[in-house]
Every structure is written in structure tokens, then in C-alpha cells.
MIPA-537104 format. One record per residue (C-alpha): y, z, x. Coordinates in steps of 0.001 Angstrom, whole numbers, plus 500000, padded with zeros to 6 digits. Example, Ala and Ser with C-alpha at 12.3 -4.5 7.8 and 13.67 -1.06 7.14 Angstrom:
% MIPA-537104
+--------+--------+--------+
:     c2 :     c3 :     c1 :
+--------+--------+--------+
: 495500 : 507800 : 512300 :
: 498940 : 507140 : 513670 :
+--------+--------+--------+
//
This chain:
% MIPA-537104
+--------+--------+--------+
:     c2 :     c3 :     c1 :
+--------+--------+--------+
: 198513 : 260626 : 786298 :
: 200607 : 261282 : 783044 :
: 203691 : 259956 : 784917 :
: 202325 : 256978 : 785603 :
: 200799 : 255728 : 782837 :
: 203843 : 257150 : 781132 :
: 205959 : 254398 : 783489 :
: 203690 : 251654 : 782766 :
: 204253 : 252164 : 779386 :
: 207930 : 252517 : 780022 :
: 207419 : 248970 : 781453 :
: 205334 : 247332 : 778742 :
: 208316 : 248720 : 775966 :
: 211162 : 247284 : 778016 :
: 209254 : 243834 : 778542 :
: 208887 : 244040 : 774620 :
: 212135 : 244598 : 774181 :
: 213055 : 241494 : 776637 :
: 210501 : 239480 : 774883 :
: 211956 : 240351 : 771695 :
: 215361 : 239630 : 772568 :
: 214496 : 236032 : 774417 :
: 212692 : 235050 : 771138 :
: 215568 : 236002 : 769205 :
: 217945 : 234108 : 772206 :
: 215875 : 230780 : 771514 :
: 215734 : 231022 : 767693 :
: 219328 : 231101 : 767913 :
: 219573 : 228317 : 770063 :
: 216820 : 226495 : 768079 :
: 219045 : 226929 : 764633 :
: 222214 : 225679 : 766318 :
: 220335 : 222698 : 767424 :
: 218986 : 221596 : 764848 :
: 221770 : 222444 : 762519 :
: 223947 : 220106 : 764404 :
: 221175 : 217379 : 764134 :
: 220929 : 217610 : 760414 :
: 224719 : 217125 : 760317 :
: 224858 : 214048 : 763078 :
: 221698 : 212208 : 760251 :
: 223412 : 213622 : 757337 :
: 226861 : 212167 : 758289 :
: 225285 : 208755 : 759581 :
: 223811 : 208596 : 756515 :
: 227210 : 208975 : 754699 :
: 225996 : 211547 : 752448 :
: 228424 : 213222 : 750070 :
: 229349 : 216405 : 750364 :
: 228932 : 218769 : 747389 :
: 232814 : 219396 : 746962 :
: 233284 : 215609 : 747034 :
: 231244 : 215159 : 744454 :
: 232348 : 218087 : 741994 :
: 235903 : 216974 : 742735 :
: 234618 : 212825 : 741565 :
: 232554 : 214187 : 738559 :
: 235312 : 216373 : 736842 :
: 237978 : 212776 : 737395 :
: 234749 : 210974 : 735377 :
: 234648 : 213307 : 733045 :
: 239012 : 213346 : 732577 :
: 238417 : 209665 : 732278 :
: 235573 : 209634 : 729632 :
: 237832 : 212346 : 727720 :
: 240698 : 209964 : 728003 :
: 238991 : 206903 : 727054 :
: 237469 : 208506 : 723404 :
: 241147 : 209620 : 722651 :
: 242778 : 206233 : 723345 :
: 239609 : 204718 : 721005 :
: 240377 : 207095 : 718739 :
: 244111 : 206450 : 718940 :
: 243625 : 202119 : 718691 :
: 241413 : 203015 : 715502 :
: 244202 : 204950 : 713820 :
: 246911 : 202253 : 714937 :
: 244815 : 199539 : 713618 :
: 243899 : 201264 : 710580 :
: 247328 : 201518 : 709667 :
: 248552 : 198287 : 710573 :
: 245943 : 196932 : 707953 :
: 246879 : 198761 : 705159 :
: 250555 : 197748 : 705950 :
: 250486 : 193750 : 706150 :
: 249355 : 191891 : 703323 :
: 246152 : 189857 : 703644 :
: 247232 : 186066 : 705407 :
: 246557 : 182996 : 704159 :
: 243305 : 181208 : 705266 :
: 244245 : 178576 : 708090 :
: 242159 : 175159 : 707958 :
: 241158 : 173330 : 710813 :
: 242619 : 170072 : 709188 :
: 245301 : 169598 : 706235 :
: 244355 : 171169 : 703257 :
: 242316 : 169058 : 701117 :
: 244540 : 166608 : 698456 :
: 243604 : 166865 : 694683 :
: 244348 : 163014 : 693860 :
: 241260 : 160922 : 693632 :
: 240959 : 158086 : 696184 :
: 242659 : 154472 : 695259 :
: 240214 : 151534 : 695286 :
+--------+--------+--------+
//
């Protein structure tokens, strides 16, 4: 009687196991799946990838740096160009008005 019940339980561990390992099988196969359906609506969806968009924000931020150093640059430039050049003489829209009084 030991033997037996000893073999059924033989049989009930090994269909575990099988169980066990089938469940694991179709997890596996469940991942996959639907790892390769998140990346067919992700890429219809033209989602950018995370390197793609590191590689875009450090060229902004290049460009912002760039940008405040020409400013700064144009602000010098100017600066010095107007303490350089004397002040210009006003320009008038017509000829400049005549000091003799009007003939009657």
C-alpha cells in the first residue's frame, strides 16, 4: 500500500512540475507577445525613443548656450561701437527750417 500511494504521489509531483513548467512556457510566450504589440502601437504612434530624445535635448541646450554668448558678444560689439562714433546729426524729414521771415 506504501508503494502505491508513494507512486501516486510520484505522479501528482511530476504533473506539478509539468504544470509549472507549461505556466512558465505560456508566460513566456504571453511576454513576447505582447512585447511585440507594444512596439507595433508604440512605433505607429511615432513615439520617440529615449536616446532620440537625450541626443535632441543636449543640441537645444548647445544652441541655447550658443545663442546667450553671441547676445552677449552683439552687446559688447555694440557697446563699443557707441563709445567710438561721435553722436550724428539729427536728420529732418523736410529741409531744415530757414531763419528769414516770410516776404509779403
Amino acid at each position: 500500500m506504501t508503494q502505491t500511494s508513494s507512486r501516486f504521489f510520484d505522479e501528482i509531483a511530476r504533473l506539478m512540475n509539468d504544470a509549472t513548467g507549461v505556466a512558465q512556457g505560456i508566460r513566456r510566450e504571453f511576454d513576447t507577445l505582447f512585447r511585440s504589440q507594444a512596439e507595433r502601437w508604440l512605433n505607429d504612434l511615432d513615439v520617440v525613443k529615449r536616446e532620440e530624445f537625450e541626443v535632441v535635448k543636449d543640441m537645444a541646450r548647445l544652441a541655447r548656450e550658443e545663442n546667450e554668448a553671441l547676445k552677449a558678444r552683439i552687446a559688447t560689439l555694440e557697446a563699443k561701437i557707441a563709445s567710438q562714433t561721435p553722436p550724428s546729426p539729427p536728420i529732418y524729414a523736410s529741409a531744415p527750417p530757414d531763419d528769414t521771415p516770410p516776404t509779403a
